[in-house]
C-alpha positions in Angstrom: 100.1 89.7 57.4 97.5 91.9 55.4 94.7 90.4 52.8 92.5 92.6 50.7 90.6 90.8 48.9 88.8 93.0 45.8 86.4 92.3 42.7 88.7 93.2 39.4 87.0 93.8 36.2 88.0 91.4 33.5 89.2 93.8 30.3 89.5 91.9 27.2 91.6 93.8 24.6 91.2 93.5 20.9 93.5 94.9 17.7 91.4 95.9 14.8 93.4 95.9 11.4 92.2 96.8 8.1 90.2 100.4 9.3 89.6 102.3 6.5 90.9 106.1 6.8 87.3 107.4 6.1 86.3 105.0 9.6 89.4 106.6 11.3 88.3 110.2 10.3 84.9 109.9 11.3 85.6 107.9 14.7 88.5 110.5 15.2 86.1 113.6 14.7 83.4 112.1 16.9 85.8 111.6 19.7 86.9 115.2 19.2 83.0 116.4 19.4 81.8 114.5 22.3 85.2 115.4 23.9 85.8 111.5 24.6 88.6 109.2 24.1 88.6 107.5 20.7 88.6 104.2 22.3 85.3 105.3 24.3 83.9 106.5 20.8 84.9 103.1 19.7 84.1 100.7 22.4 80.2 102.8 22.5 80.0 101.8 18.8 81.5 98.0 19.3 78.4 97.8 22.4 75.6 98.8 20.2 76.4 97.0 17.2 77.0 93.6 18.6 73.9 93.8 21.5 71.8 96.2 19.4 71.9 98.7 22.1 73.4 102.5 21.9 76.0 101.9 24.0 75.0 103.4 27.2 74.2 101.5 30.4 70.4 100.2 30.7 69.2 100.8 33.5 65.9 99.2 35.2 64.7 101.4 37.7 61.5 103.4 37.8 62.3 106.7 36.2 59.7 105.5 33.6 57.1 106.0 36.3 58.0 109.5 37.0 55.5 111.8 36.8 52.7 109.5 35.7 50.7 109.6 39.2 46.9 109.5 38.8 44.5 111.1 41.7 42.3 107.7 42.4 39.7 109.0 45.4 38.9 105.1 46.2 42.5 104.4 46.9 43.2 107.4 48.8 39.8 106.4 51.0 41.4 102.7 51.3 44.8 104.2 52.6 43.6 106.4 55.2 43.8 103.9 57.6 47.4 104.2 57.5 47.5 107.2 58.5 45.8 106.7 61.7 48.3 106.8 64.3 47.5 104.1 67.5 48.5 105.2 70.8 48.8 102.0 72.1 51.6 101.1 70.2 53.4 103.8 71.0 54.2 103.2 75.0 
């Protein structure tokens, strides 16, 4: 006998009564403009209003840093000893 054991995403489902047609037109026209799902248009406007975000994944990673590299000669001086290549360790 076969196991397969897998990680399944908990989706929690809600019905929302009471939308106003001007709420349905608008949500309806921004699905049709960002060529999305109205339940994507809605779940990306559910995210940011309840954790103040806009919806899209956060990501921490160092993209921020990109770009932002500064020529420091004293540090370059204090690294070249890492480039020196000891034959010793190499037999």
């Amino acid at each position: 006998m076969r196991y397969s054991a897998c990680i399944v995403a908990k989706s929690i489902q809600y019905t929302v009564r009471g939308v106003s047609e001007r709420t349905d037109t608008v949500l309806r026209e921004r699905a049709a403009e960002e060529g999305v799902s109205l339940n994507a248009v809605a779940l990306s406007l559910l995210n940011a209003a309840a954790t103040g975000s806009e919806g899209a994944p956060q990501f921490h990673d160092l993209d921020a840093l990109a770009g932002s590299w500064v020529s420091d000669p004293a540090f370059d001086r204090a690294m070249e000893v890492f480039e020196q290549i000891d034959p010793a360790m190499w037999r």
